[in-house]
Backbone as CSV, one residue per row, in Angstrom:
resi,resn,N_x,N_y,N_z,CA_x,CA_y,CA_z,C_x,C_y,C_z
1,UNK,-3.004,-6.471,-4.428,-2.046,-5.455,-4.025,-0.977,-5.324,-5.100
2,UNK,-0.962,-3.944,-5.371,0.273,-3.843,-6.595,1.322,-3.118,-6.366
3,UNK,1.313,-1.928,-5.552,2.101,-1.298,-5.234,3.144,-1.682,-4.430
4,UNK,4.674,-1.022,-5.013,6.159,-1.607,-3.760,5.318,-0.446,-2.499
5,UNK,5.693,-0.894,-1.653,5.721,-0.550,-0.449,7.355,0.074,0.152
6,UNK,7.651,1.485,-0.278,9.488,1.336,0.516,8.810,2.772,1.598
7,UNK,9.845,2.320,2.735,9.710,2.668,3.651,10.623,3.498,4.438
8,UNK,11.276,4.763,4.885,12.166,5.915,5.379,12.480,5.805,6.638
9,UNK,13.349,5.333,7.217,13.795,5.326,8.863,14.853,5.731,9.094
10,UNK,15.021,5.994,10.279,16.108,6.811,10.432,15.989,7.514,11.922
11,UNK,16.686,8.088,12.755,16.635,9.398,14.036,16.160,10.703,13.128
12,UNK,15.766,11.597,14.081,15.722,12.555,13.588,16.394,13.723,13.343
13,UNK,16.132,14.486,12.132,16.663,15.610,11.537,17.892,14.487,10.070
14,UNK,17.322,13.437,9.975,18.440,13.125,9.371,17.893,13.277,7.447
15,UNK,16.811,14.057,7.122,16.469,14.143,5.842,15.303,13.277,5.072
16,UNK,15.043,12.131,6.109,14.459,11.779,5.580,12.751,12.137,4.569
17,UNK,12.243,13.284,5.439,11.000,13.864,4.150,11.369,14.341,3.162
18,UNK,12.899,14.689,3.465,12.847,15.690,2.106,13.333,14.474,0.998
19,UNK,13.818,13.428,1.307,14.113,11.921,0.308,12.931,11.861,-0.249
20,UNK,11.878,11.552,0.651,10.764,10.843,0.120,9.607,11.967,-0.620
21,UNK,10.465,13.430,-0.842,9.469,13.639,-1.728,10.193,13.858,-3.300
22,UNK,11.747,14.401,-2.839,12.402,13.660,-4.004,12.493,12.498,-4.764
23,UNK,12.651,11.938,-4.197,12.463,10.154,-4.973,10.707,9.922,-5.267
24,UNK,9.867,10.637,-4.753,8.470,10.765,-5.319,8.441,11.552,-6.577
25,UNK,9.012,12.706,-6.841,9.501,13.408,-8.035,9.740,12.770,-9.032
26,UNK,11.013,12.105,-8.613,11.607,11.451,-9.809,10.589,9.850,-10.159
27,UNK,10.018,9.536,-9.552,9.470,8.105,-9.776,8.199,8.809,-10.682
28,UNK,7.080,10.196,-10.387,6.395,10.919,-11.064,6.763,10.943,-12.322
29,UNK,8.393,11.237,-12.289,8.593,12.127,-13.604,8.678,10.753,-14.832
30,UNK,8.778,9.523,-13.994,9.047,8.305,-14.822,7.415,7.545,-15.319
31,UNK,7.277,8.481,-15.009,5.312,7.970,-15.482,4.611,7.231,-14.220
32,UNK,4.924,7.008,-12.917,4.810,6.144,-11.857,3.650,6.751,-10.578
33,UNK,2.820,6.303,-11.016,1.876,6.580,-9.848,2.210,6.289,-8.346
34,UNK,2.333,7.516,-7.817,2.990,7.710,-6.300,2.211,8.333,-5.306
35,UNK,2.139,7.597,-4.126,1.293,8.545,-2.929,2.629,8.113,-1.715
36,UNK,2.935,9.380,-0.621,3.712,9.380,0.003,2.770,9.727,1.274
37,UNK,3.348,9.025,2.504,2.249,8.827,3.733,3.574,9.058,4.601
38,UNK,3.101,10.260,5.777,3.687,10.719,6.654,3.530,9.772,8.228
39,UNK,3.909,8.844,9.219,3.186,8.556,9.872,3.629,9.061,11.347
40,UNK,3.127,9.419,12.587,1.459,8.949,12.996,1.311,10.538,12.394
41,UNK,-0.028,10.101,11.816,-1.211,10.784,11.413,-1.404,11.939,12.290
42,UNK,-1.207,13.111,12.595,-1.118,14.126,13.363,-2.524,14.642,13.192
43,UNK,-3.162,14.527,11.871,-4.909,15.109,12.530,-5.613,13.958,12.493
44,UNK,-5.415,12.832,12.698,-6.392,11.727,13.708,-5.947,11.615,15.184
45,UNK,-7.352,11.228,15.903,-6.885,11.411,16.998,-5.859,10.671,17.492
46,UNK,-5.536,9.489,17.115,-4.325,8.786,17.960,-2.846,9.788,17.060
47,UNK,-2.875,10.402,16.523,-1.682,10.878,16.136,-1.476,12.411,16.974
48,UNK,-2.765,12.860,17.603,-2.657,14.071,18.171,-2.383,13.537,19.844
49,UNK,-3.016,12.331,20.452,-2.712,11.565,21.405,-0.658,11.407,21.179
50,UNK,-0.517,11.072,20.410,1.061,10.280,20.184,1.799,11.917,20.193
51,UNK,1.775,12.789,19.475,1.946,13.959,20.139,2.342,14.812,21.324
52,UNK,1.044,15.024,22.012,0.749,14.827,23.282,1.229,14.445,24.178
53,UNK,1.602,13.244,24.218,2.687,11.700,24.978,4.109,12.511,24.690
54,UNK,4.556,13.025,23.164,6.022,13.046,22.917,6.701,14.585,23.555
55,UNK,5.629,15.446,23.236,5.911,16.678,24.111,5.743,16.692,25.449
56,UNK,4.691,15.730,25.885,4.710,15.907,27.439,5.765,15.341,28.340
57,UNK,6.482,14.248,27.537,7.240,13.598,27.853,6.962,12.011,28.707
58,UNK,5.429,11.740,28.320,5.036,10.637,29.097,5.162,9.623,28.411
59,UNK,5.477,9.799,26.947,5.784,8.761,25.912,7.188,8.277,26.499
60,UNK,7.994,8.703,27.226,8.887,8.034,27.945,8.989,7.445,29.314
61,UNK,7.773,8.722,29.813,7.533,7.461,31.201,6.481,5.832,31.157
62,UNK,6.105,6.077,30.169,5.109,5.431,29.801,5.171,4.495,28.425
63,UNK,6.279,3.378,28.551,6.666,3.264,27.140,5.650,2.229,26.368
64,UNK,5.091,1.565,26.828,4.506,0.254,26.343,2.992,0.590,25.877
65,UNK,2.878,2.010,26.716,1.097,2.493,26.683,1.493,3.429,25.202
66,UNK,2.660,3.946,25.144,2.649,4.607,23.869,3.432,3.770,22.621
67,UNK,3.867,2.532,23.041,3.748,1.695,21.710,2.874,1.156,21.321
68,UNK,1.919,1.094,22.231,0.182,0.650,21.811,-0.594,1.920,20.940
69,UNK,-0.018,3.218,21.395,-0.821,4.309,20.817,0.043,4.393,18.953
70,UNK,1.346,4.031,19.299,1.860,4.105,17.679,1.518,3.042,16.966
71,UNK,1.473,1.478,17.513,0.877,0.790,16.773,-0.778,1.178,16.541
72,UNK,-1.374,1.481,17.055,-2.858,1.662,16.786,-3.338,2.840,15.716
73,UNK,-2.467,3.768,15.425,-2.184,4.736,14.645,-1.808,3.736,12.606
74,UNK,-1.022,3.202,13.304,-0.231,2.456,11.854,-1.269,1.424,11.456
75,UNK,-2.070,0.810,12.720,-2.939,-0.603,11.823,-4.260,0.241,11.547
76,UNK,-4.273,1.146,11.748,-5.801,1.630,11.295,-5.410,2.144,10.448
77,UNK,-4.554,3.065,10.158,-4.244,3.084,8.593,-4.031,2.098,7.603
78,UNK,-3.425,1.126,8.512,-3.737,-0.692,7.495,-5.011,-0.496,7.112
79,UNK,-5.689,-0.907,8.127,-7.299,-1.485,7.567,-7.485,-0.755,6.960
80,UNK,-7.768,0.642,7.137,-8.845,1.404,6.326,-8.233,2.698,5.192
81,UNK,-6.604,2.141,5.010,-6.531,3.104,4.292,-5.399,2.802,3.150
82,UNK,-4.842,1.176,3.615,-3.764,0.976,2.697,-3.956,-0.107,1.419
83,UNK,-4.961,-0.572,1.370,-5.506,-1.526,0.434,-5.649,-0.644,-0.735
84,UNK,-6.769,0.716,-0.655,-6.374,1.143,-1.753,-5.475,1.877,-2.381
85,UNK,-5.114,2.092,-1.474,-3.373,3.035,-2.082,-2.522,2.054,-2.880
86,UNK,-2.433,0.543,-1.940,-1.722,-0.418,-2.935,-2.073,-0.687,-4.183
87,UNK,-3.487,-0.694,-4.242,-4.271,-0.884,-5.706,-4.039,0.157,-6.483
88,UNK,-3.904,1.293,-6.502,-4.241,2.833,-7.166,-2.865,3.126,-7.264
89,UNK,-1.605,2.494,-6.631,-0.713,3.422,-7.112,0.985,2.151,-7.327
90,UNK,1.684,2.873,-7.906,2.633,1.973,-8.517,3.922,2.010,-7.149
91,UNK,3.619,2.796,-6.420,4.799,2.826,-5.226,3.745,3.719,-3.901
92,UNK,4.253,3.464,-2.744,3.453,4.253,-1.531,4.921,4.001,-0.606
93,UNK,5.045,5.438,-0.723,6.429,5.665,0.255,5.938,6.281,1.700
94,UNK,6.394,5.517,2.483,6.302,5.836,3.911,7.488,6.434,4.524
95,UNK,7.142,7.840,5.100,8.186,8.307,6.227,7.304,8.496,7.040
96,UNK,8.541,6.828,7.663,8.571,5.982,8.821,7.524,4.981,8.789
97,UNK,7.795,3.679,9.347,6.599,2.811,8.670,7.002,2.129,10.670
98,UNK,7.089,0.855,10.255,7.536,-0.182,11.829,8.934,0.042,12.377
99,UNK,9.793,0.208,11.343,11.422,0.371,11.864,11.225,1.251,13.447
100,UNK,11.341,2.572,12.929,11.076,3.702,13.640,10.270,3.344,15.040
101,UNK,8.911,2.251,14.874,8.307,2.297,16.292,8.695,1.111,17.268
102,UNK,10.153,0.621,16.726,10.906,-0.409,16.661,11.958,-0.102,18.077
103,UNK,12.515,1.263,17.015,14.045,1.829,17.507,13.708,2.490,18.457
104,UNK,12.660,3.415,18.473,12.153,3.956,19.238,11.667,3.774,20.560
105,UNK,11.039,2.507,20.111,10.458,1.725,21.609,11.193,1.402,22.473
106,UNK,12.412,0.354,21.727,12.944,-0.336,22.579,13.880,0.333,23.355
107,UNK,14.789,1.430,22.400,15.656,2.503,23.099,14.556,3.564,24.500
108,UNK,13.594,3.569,24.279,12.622,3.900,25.472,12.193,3.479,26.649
109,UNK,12.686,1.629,26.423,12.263,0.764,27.595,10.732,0.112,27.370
110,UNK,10.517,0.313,25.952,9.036,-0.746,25.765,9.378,-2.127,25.636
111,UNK,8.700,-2.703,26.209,8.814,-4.640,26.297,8.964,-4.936,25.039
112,UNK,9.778,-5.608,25.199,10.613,-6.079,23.315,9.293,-7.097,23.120
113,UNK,9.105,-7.742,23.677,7.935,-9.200,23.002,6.443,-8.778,22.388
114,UNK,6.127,-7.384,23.194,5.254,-6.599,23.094,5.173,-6.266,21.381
115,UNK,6.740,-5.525,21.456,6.755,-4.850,20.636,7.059,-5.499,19.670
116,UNK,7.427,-6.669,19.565,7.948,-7.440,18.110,6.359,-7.992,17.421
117,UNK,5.523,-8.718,18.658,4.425,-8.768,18.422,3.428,-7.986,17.710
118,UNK,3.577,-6.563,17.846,2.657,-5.344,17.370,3.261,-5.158,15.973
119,UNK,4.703,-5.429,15.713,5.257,-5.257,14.421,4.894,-6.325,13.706
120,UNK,5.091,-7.266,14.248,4.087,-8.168,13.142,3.097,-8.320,12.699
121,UNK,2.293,-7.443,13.179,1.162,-7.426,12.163,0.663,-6.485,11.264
122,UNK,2.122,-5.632,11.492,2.104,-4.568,9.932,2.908,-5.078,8.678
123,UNK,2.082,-4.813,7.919,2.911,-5.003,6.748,4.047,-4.827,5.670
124,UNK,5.313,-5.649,6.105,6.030,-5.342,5.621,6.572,-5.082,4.581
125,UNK,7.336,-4.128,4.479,7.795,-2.993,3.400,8.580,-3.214,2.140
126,UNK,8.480,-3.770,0.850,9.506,-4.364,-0.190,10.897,-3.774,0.103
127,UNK,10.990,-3.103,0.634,12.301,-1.957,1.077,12.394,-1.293,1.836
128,UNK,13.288,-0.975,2.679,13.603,0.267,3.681,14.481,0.391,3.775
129,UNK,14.495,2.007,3.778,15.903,2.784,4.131,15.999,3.241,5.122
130,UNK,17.088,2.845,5.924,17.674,3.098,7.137,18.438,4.466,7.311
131,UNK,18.482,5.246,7.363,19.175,6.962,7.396,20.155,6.423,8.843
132,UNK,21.405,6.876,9.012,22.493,7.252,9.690,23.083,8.161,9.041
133,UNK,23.555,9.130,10.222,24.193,10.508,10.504,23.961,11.357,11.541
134,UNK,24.540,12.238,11.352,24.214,13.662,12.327,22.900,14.019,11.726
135,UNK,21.867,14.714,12.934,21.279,15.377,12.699,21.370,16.962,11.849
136,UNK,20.353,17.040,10.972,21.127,18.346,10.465,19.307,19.011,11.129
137,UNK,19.194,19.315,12.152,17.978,20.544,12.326,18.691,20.739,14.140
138,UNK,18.689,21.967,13.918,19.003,22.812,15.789,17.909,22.955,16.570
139,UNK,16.948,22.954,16.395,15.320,23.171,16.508,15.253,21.555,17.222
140,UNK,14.913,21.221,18.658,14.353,19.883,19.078,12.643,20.169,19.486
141,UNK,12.138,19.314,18.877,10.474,19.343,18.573,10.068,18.851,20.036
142,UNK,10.699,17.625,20.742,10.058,16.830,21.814,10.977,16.399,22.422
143,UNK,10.449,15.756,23.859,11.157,14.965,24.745,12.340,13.969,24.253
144,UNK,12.115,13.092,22.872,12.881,12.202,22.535,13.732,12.846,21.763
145,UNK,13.903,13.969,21.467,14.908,14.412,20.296,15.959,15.403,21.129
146,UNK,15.536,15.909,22.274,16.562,16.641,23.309,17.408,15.666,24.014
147,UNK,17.182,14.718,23.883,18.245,13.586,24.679,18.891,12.852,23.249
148,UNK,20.083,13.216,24.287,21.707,12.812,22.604,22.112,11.287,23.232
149,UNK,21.661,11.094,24.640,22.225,9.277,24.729,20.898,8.949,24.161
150,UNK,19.719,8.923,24.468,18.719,8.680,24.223,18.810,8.092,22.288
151,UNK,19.229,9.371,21.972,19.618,8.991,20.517,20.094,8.306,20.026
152,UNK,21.198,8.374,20.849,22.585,7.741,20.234,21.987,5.678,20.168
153,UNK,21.196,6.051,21.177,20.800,4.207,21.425,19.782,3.694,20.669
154,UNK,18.884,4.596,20.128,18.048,4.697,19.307,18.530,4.511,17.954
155,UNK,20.096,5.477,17.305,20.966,4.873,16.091,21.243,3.564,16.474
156,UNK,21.933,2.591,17.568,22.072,1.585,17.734,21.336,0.662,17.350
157,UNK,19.927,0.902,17.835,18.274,0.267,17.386,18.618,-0.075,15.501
158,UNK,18.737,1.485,15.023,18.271,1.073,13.586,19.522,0.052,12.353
159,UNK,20.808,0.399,13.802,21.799,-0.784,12.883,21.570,-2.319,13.303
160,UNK,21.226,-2.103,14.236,20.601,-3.704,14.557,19.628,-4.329,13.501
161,UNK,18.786,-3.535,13.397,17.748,-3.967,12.478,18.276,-4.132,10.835
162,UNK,18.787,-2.518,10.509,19.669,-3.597,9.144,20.584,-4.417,9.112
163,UNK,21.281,-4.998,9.879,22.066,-5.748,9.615,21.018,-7.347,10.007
164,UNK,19.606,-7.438,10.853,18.778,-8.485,10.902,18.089,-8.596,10.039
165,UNK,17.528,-7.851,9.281,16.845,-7.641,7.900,17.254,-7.376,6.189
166,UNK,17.273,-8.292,5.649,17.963,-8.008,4.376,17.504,-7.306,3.343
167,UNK,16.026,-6.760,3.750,14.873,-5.945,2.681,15.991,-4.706,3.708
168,UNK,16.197,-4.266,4.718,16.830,-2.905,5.381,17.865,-2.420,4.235
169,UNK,18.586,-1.369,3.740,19.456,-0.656,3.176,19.486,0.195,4.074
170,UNK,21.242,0.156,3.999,21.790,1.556,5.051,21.757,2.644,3.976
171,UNK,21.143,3.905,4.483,21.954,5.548,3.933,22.208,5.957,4.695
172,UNK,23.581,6.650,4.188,24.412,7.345,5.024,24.284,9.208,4.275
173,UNK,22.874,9.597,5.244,22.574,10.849,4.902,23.858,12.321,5.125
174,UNK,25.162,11.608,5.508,26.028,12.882,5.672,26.137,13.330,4.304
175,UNK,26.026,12.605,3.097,26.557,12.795,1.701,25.714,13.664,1.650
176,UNK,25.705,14.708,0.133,25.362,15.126,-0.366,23.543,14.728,-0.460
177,UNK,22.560,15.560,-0.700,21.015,15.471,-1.069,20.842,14.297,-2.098
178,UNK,21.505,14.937,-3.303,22.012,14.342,-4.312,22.182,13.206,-4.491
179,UNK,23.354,12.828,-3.931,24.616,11.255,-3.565,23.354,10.511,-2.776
180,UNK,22.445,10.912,-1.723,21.342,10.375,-1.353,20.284,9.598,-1.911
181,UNK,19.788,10.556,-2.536,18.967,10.574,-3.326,18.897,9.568,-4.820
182,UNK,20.014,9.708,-5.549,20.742,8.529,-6.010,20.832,7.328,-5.809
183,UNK,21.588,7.182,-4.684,21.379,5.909,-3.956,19.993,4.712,-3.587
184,UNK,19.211,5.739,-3.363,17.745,5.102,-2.720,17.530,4.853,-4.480
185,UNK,17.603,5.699,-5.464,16.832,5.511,-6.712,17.512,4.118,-7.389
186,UNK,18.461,4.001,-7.642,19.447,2.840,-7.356,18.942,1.706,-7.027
187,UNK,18.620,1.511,-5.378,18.061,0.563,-4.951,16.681,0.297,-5.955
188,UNK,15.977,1.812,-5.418,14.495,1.267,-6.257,14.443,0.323,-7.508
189,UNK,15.533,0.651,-8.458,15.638,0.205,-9.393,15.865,-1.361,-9.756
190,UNK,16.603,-2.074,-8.851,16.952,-3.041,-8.310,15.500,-3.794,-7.717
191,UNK,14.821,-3.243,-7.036,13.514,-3.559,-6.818,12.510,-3.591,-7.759
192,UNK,12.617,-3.210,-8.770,11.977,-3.173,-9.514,12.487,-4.233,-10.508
193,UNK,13.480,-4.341,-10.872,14.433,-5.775,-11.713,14.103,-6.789,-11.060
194,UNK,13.793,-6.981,-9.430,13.698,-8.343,-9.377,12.121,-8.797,-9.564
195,UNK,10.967,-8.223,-9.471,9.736,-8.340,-9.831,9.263,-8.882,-10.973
């Protein structure tokens, strides 16, 4: 395995795709072989299942059956799809990797033991960025993004986790694209010095 592994978390509307294809840009433009992975997988079936669950709104009545459907989404892309990406490329940026099915869960009412369990057996990320702020999109896609306590406990989720994890980095997406964008490259760089 050769490739860093950094990883995009955050609530939503807070910028994070549009980071990870910027900082894919710039890592391109540095000669750096890059593949960027969206997750869950929306045309496999467990990503059209996880879907399904988030618009219908049963991904909230139902929290533990749909942290089984997001973990099962993420380890099959383990097995069968992340070995060679690590080999073939010099970075594989994930928006959203475990954080996300983390904050998500638990702010939902999925069994924490469950869920710490299922996170451990993905592979963790040389880096992740944690996004805090306001949402910047008016447009709510699903059940979990129309609820603002819902949210708000869900931001709670992802400061917990950086401040338990020392690979976590906070961004604070109110700044500028730019001032963002910067920042994460920054880190990368730093990740890359200590190797």
């Amino acid at each position: 395995m050769k490739a860093k592994i950094v990883s995009f978390e955050g609530g939503d509307g807070l910028g994070k795709s549009t980071q990870v294809k910027l900082v894919a840009d710039i890592l391109r433009s540095q000669g750096k072989r890059v593949t960027c992975v969206k997750l869950p997988a929306y045309d496999k079936w467990t990503g059209k299942l996880i879907r399904k669950m988030l618009k219908s709104g049963t991904a909230v009545t139902f929290p533990n059956v749909f942290q089984i459907f997001q973990w099962l989404d993420k380890i099959i892309f383990q097995l069968f799809y992340m070995r060679n990406l690590l080999q073939n490329n010099d970075y594989v940026l994930f928006d959203r990797w475990h954080v996300s099915m983390w904050a998500y869960g638990l702010a939902g009412g999925a069994n924490e033991e469950m869920t710490n369990a299922l996170i451990d057996t993905l592979v963790k990320p040389d880096i992740t960025f944690v996004f805090h702020g306001k949402c910047k999109r008016d447009e709510k896609n699903d059940f979990y993004e129309s609820d603002a306590v819902y949210q708000k406990c869900v931001a709670l989720y992802y400061i917990l986790w950086t401040c338990w994890n020392d690979y976590a980095k906070e961004v604070y997406a109110d700044q500028s694209i730019q001032s963002v964008t910067d920042t994460i490259i920054q880190q990368i760089e730093c990740l890359k010095e200590k190797s």
